[in-house]
PDB file with one MODEL, atoms N, CA, C and O in Angstrom:
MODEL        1
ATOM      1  N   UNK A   1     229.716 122.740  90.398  1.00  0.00           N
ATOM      2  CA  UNK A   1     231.043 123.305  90.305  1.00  0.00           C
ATOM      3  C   UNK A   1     231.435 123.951  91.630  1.00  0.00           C
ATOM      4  O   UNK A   1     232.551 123.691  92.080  1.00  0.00           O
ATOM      5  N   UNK A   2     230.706 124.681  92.224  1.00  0.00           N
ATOM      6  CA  UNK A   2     230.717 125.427  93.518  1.00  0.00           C
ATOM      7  C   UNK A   2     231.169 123.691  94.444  1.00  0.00           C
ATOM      8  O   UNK A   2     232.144 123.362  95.120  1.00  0.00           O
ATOM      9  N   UNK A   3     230.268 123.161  94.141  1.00  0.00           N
ATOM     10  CA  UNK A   3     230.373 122.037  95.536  1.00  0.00           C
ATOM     11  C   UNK A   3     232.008 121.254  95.118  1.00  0.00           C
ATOM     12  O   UNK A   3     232.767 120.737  95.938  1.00  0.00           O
ATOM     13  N   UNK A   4     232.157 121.327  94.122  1.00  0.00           N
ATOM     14  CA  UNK A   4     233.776 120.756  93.748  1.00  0.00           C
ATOM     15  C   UNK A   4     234.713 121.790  94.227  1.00  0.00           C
ATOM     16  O   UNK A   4     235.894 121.506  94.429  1.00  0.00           O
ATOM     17  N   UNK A   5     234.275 122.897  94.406  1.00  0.00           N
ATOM     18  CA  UNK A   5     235.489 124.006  94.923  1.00  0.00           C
ATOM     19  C   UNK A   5     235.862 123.919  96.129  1.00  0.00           C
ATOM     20  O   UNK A   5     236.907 124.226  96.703  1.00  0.00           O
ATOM     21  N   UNK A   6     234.253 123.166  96.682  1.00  0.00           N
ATOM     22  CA  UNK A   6     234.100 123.568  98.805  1.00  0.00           C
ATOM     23  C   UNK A   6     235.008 121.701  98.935  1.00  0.00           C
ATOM     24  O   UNK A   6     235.713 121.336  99.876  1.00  0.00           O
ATOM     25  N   UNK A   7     234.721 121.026  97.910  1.00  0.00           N
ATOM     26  CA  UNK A   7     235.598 120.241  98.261  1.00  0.00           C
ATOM     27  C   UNK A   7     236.764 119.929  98.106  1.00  0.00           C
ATOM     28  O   UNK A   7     237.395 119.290  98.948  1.00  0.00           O
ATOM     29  N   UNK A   8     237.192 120.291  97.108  1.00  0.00           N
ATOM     30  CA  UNK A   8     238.885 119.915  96.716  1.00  0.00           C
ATOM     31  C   UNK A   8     239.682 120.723  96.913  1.00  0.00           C
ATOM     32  O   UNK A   8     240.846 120.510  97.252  1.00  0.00           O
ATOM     33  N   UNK A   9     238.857 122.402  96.616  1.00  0.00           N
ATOM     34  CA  UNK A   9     240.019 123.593  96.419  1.00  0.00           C
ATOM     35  C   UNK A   9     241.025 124.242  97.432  1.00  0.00           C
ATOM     36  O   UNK A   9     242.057 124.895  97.280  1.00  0.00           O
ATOM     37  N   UNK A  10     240.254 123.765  98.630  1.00  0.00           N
ATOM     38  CA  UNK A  10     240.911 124.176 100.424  1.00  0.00           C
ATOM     39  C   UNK A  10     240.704 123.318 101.258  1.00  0.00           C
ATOM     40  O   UNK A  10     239.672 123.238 101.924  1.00  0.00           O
ATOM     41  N   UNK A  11     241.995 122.310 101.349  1.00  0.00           N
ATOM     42  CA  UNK A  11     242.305 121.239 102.004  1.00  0.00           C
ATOM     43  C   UNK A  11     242.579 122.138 103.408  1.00  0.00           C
ATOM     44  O   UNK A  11     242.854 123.267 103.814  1.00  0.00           O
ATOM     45  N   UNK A  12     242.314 120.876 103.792  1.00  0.00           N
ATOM     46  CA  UNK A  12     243.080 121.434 106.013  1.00  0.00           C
ATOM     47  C   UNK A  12     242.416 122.851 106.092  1.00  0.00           C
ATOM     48  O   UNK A  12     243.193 123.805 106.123  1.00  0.00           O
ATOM     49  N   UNK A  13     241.801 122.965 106.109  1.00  0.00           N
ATOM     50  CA  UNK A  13     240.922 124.037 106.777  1.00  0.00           C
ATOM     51  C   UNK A  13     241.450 125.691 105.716  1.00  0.00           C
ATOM     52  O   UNK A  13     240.908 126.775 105.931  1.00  0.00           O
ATOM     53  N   UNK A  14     242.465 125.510 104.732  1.00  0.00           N
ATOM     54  CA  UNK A  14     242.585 126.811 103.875  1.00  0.00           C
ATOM     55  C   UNK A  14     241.373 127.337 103.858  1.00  0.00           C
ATOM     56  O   UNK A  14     240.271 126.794 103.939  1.00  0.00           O
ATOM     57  N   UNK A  15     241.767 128.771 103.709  1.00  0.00           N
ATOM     58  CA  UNK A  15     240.727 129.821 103.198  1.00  0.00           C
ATOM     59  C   UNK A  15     240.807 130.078 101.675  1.00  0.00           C
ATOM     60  O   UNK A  15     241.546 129.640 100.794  1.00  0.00           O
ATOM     61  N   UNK A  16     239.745 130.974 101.691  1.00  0.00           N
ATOM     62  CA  UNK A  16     239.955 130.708  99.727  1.00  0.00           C
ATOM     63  C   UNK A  16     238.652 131.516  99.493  1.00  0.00           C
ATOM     64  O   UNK A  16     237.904 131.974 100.357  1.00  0.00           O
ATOM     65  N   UNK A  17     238.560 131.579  98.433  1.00  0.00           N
ATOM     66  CA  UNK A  17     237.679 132.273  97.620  1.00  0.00           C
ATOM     67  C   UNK A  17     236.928 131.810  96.576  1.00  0.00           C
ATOM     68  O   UNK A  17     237.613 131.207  95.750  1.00  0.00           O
ATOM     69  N   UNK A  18     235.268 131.908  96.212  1.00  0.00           N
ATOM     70  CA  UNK A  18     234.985 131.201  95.250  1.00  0.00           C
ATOM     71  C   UNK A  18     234.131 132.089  94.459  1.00  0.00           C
ATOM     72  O   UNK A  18     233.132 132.571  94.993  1.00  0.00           O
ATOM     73  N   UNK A  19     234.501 132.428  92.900  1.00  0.00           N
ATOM     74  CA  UNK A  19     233.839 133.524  92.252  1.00  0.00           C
ATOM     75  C   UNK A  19     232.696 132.797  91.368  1.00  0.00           C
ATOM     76  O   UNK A  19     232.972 131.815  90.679  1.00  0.00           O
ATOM     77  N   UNK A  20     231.350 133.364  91.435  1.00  0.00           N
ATOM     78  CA  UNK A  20     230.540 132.804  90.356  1.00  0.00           C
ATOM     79  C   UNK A  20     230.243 134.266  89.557  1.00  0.00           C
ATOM     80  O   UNK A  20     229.865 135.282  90.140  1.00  0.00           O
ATOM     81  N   UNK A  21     230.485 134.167  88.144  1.00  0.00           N
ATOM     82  CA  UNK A  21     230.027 135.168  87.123  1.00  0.00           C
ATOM     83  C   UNK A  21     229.538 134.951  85.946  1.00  0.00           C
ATOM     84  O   UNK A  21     230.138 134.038  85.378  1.00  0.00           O
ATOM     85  N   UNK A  22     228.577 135.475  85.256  1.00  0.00           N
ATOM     86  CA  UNK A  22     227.708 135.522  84.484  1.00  0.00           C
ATOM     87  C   UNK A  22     227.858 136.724  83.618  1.00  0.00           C
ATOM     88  O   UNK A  22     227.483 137.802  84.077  1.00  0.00           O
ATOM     89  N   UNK A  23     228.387 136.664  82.360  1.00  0.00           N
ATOM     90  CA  UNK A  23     227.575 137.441  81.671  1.00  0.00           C
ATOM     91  C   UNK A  23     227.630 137.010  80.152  1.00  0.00           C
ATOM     92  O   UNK A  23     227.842 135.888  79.691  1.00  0.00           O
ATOM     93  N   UNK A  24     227.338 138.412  79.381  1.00  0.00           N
ATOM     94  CA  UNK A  24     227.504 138.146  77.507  1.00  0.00           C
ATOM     95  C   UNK A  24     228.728 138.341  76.736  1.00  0.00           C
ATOM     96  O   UNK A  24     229.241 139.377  77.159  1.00  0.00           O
ATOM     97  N   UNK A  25     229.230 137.985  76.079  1.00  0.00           N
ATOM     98  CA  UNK A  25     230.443 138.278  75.295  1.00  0.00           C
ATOM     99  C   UNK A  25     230.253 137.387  73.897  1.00  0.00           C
ATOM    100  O   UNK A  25     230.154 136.160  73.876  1.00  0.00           O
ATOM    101  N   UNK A  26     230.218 138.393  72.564  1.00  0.00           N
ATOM    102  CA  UNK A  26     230.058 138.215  71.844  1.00  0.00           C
ATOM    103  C   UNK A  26     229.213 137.316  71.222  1.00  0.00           C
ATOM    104  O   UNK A  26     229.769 136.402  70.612  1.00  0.00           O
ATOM    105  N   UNK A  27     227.808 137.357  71.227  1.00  0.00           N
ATOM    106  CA  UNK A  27     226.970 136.874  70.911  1.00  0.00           C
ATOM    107  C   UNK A  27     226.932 135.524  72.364  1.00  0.00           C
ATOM    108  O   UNK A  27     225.986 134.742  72.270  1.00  0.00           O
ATOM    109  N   UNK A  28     227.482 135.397  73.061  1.00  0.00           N
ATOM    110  CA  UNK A  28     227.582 133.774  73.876  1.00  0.00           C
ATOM    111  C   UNK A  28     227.071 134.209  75.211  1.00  0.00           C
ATOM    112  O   UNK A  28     227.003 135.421  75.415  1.00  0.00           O
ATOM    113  N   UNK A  29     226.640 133.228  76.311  1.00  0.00           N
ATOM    114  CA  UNK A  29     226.270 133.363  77.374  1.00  0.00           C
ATOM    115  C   UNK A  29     227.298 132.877  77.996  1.00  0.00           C
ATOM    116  O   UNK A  29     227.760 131.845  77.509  1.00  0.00           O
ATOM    117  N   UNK A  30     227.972 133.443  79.238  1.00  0.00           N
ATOM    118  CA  UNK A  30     229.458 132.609  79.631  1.00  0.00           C
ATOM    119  C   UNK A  30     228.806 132.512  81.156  1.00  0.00           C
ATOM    120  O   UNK A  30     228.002 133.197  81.787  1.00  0.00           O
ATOM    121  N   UNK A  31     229.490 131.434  81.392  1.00  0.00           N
ATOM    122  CA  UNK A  31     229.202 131.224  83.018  1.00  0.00           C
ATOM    123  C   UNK A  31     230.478 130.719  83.508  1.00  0.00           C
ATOM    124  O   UNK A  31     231.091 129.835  82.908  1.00  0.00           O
ATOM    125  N   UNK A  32     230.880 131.245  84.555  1.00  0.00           N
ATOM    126  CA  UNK A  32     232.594 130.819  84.856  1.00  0.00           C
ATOM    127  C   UNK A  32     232.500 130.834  86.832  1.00  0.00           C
ATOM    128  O   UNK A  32     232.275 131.707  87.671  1.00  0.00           O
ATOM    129  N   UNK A  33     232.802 129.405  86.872  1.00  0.00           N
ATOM    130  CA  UNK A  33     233.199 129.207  88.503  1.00  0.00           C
ATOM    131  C   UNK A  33     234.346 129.067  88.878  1.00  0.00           C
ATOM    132  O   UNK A  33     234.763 128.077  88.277  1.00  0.00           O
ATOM    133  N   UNK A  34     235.456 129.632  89.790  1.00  0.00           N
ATOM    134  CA  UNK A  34     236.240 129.930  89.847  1.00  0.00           C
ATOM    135  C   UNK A  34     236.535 129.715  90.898  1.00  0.00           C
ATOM    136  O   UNK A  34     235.526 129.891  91.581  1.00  0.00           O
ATOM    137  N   UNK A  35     237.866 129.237  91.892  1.00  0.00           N
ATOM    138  CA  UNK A  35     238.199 129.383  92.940  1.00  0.00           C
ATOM    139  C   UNK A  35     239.958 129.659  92.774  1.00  0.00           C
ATOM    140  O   UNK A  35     240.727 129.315  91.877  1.00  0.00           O
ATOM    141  N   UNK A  36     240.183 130.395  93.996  1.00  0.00           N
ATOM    142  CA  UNK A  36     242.016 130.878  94.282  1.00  0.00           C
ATOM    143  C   UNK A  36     242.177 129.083  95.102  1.00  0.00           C
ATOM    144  O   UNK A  36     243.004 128.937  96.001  1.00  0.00           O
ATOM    145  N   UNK A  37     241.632 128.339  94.815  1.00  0.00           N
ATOM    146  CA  UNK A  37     242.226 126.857  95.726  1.00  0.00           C
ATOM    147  C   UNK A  37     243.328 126.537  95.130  1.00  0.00           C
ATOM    148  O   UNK A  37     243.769 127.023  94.089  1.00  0.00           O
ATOM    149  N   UNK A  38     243.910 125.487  95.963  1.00  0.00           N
ATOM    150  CA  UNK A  38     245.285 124.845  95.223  1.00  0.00           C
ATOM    151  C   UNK A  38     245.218 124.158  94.097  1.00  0.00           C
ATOM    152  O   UNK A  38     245.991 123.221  93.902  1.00  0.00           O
ATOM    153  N   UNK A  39     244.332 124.506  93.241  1.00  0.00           N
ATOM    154  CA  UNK A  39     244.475 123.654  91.698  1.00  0.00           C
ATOM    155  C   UNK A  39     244.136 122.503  91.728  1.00  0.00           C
ATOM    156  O   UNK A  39     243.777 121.951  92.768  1.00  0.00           O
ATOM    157  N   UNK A  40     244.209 121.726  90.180  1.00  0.00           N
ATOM    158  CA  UNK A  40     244.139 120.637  90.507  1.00  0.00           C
ATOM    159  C   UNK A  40     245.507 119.763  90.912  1.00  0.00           C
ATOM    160  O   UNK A  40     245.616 118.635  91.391  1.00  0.00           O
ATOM    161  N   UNK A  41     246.058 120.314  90.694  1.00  0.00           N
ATOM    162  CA  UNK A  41     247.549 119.470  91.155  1.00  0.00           C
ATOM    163  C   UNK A  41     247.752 119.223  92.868  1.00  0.00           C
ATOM    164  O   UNK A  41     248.341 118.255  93.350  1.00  0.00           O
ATOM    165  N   UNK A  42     247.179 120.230  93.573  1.00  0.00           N
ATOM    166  CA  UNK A  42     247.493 120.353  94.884  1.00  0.00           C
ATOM    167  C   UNK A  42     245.908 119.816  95.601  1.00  0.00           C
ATOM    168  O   UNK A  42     245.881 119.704  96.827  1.00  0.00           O
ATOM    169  N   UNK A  43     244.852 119.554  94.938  1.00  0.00           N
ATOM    170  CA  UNK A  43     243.948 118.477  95.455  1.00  0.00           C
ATOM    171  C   UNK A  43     244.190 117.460  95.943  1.00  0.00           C
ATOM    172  O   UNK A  43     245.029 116.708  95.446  1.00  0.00           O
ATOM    173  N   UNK A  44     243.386 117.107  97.269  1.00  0.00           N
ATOM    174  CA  UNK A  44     243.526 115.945  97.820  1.00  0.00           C
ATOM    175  C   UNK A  44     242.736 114.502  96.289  1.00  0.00           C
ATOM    176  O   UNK A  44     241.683 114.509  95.650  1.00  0.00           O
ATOM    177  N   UNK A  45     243.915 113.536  96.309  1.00  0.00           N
ATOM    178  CA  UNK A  45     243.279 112.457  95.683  1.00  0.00           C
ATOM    179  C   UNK A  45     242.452 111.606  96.454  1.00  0.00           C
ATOM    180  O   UNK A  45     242.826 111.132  97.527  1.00  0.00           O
ATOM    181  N   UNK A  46     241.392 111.402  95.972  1.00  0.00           N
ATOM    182  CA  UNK A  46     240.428 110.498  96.504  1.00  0.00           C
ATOM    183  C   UNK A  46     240.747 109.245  96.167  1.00  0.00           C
ATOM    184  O   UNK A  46     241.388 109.010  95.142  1.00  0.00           O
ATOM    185  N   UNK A  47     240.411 108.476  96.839  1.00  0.00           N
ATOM    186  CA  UNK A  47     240.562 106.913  96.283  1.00  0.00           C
ATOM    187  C   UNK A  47     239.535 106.307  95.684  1.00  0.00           C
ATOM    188  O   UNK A  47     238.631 106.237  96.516  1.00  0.00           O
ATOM    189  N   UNK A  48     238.999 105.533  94.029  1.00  0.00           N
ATOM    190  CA  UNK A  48     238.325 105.284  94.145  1.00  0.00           C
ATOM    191  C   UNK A  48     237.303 106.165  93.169  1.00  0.00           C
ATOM    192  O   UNK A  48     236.262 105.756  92.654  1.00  0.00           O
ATOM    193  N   UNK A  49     237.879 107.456  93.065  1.00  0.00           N
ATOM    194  CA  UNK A  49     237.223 108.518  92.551  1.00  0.00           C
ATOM    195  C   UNK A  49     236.748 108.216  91.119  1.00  0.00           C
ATOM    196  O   UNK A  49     237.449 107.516  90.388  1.00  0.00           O
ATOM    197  N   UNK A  50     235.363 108.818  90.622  1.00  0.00           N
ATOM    198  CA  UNK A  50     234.572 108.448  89.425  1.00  0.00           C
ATOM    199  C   UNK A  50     235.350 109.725  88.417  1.00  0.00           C
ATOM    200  O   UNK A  50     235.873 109.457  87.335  1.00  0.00           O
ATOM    201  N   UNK A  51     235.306 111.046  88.973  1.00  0.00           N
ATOM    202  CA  UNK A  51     235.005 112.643  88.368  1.00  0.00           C
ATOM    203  C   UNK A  51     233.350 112.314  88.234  1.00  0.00           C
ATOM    204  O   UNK A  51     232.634 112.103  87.255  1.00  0.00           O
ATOM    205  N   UNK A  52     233.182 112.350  89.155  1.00  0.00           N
ATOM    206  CA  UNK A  52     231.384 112.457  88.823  1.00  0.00           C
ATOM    207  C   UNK A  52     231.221 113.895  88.679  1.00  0.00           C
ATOM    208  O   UNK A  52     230.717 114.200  87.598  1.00  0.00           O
ATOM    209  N   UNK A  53     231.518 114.940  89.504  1.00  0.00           N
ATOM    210  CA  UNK A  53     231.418 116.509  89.406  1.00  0.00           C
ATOM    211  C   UNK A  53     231.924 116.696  87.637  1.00  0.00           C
ATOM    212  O   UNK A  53     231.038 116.846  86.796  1.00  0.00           O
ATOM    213  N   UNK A  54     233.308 116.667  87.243  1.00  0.00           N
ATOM    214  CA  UNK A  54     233.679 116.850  86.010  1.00  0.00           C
ATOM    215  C   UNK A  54     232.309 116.382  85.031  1.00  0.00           C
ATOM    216  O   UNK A  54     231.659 117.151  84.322  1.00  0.00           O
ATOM    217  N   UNK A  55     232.074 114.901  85.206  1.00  0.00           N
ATOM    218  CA  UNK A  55     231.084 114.284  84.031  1.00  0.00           C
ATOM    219  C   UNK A  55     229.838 114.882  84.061  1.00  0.00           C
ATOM    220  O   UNK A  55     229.247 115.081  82.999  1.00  0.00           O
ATOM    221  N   UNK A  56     229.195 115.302  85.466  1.00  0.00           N
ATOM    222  CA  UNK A  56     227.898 115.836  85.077  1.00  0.00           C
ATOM    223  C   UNK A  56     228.388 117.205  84.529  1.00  0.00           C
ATOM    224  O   UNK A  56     227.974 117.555  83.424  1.00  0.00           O
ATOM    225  N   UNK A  57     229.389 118.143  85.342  1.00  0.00           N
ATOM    226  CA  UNK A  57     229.353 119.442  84.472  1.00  0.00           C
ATOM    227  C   UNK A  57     228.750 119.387  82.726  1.00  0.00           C
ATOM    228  O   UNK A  57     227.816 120.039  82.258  1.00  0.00           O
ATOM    229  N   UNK A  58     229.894 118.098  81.812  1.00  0.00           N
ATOM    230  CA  UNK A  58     230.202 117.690  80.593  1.00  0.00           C
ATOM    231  C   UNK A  58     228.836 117.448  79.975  1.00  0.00           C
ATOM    232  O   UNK A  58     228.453 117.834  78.871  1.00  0.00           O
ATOM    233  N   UNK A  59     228.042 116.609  81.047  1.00  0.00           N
ATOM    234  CA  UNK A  59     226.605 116.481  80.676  1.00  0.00           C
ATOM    235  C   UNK A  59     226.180 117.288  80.358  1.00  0.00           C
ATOM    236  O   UNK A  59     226.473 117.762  79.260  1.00  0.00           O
ATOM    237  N   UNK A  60     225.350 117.792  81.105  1.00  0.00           N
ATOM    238  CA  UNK A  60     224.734 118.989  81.463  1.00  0.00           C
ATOM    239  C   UNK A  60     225.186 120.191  80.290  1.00  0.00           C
ATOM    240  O   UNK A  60     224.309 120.514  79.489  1.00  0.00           O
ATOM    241  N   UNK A  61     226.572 120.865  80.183  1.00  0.00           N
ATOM    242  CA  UNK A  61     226.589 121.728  78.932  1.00  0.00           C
ATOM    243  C   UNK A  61     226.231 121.101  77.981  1.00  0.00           C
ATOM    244  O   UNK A  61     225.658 121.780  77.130  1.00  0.00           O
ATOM    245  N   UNK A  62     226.374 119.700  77.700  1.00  0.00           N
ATOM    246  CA  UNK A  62     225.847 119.583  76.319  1.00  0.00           C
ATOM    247  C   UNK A  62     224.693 119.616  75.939  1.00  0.00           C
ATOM    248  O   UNK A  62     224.201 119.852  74.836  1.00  0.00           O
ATOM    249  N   UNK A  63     223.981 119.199  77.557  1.00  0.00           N
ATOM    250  CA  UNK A  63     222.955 119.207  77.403  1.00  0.00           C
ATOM    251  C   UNK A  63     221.699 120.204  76.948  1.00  0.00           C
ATOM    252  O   UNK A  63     220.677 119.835  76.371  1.00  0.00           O
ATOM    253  N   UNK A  64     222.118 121.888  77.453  1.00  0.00           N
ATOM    254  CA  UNK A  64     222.288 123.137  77.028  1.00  0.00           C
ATOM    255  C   UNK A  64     222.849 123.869  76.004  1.00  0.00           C
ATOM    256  O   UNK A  64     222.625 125.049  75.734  1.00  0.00           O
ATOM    257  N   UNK A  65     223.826 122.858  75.276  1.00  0.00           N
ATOM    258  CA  UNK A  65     224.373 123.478  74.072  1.00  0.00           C
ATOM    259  C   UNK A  65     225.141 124.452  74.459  1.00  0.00           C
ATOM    260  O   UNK A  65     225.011 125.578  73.978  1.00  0.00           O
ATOM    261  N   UNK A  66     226.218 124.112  75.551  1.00  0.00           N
ATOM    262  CA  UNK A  66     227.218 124.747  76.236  1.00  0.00           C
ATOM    263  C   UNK A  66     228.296 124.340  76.003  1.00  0.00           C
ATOM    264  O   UNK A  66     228.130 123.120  76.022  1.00  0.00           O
ATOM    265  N   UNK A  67     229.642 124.584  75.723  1.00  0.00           N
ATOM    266  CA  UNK A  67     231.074 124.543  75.478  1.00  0.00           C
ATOM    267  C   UNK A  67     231.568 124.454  76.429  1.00  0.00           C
ATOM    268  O   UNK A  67     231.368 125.614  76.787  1.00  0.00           O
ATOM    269  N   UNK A  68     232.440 123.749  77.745  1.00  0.00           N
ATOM    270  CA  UNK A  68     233.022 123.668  78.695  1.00  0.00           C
ATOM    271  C   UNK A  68     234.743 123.831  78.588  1.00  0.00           C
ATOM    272  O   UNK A  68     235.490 123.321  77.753  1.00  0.00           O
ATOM    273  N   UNK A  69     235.011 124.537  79.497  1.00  0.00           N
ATOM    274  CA  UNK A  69     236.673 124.478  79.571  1.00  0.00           C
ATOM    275  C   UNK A  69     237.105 125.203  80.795  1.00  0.00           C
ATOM    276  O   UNK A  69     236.802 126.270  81.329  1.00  0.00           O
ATOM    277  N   UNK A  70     237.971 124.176  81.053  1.00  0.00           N
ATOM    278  CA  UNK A  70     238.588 123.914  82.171  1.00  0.00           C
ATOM    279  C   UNK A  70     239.880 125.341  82.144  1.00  0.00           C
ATOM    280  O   UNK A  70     240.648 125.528  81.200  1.00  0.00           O
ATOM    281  N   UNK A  71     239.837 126.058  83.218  1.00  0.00           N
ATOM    282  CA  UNK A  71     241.141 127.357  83.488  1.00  0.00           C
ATOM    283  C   UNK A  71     241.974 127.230  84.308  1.00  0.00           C
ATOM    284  O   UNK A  71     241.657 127.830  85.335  1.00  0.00           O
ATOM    285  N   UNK A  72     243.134 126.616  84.387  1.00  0.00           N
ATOM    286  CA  UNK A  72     243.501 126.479  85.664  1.00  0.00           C
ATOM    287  C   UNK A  72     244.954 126.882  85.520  1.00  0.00           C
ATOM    288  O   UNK A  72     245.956 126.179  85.387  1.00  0.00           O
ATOM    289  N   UNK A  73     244.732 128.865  85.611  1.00  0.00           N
ATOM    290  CA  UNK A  73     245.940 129.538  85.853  1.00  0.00           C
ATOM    291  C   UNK A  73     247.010 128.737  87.451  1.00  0.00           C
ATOM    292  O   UNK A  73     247.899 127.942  87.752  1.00  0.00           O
ATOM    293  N   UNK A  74     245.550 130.200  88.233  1.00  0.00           N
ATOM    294  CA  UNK A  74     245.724 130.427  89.545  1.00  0.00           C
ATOM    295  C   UNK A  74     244.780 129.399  90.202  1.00  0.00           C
ATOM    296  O   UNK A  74     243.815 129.431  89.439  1.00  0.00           O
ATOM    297  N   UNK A  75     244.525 128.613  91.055  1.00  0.00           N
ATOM    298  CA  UNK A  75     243.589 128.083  91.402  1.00  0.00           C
ATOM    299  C   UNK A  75     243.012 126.987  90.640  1.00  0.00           C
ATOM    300  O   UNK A  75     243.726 126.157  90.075  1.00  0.00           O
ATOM    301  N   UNK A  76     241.124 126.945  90.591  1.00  0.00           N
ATOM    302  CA  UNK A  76     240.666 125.851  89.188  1.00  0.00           C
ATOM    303  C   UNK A  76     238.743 126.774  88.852  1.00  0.00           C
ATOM    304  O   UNK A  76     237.756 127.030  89.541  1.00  0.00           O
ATOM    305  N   UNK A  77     239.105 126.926  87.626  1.00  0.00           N
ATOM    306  CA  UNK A  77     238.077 127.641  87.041  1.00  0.00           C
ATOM    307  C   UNK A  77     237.453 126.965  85.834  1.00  0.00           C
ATOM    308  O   UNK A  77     238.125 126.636  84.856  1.00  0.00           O
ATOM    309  N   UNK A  78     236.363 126.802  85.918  1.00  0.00           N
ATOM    310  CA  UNK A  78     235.262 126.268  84.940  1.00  0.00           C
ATOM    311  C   UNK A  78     234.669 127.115  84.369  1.00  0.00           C
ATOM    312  O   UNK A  78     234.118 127.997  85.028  1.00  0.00           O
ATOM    313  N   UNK A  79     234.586 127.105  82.636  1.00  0.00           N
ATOM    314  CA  UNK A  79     233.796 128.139  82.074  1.00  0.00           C
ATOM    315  C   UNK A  79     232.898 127.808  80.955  1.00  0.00           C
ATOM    316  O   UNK A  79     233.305 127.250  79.935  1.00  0.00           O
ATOM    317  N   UNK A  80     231.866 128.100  81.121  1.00  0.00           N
ATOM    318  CA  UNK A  80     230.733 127.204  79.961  1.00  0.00           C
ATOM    319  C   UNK A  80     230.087 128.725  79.161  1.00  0.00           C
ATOM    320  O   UNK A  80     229.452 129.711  79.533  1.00  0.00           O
ATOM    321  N   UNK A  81     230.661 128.235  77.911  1.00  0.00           N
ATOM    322  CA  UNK A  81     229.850 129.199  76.861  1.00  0.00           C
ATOM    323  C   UNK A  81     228.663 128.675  76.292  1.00  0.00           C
ATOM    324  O   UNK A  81     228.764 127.566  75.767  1.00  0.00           O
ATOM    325  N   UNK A  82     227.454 129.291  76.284  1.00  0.00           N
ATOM    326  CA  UNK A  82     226.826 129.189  75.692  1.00  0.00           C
ATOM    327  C   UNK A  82     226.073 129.948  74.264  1.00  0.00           C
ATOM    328  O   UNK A  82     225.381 130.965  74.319  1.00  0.00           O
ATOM    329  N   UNK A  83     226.286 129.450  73.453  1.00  0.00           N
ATOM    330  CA  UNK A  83     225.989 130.453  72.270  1.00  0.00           C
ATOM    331  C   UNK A  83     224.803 130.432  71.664  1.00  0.00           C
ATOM    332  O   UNK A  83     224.717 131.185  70.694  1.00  0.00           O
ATOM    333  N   UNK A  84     223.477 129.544  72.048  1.00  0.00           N
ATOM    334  CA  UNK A  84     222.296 129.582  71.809  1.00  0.00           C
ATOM    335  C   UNK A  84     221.419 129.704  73.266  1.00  0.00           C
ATOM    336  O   UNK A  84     221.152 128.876  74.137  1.00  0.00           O
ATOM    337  N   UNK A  85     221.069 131.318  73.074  1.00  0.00           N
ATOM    338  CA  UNK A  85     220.442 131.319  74.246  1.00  0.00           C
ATOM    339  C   UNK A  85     219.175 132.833  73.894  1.00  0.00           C
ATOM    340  O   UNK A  85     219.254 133.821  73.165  1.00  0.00           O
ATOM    341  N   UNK A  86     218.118 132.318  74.833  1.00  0.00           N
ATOM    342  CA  UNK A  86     217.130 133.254  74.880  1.00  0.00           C
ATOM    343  C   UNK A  86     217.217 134.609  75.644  1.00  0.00           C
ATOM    344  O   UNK A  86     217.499 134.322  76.808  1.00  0.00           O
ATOM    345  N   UNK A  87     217.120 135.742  75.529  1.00  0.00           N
ATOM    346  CA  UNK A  87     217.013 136.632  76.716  1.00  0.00           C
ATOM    347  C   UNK A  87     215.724 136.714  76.568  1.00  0.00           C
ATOM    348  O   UNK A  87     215.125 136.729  75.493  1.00  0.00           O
ATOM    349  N   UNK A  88     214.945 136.807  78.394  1.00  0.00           N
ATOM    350  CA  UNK A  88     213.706 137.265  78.841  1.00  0.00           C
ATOM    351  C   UNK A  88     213.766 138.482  79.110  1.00  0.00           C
ATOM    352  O   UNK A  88     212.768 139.074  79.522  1.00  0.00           O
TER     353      UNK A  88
ENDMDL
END
């Protein structure tokens, strides 16, 4: 998710910001990646493009028994709940 931010979110050399946070909310484990980039609307289109970043995210939570969803106020934010999880 991070490497989809450094690529799409700040075209032409923009600056920007990229938040990773972690924590608990209501019984769930949330993990949310976040960037102030130009969205997905204002991404450069690739030609050719799979969404390989999107599909493994999709993998991968399920693979964890994670809930994925896509935020895209300000910017583009990914957030995976997880509601079966261990604390060490």
């Amino acid at each position: 998710m991070v490497n989809n931010s450094l690529k799409y979110a700040f075209p032409d050399g923009r600056q920007g910001t990229i938040e990773i946070s972690l924590w608990k909310d209501a019984g769930s484990l949330c993990l949310k990646v976040a960037d102030d980039g130009v969205g997905k609307a204002g991404a450069p289109q690739l030609k050719g493009s799979t969404s390989f970043g999107t599909n493994l995210v999709e993998i991968l939570s399920k693979k964890l028994k994670g809930v994925p969803e896509v935020v895209a106020d300000e910017g583009y934010a990914t957030l995976i709940k997880f509601a079966n999880f261990k604390e060490v």
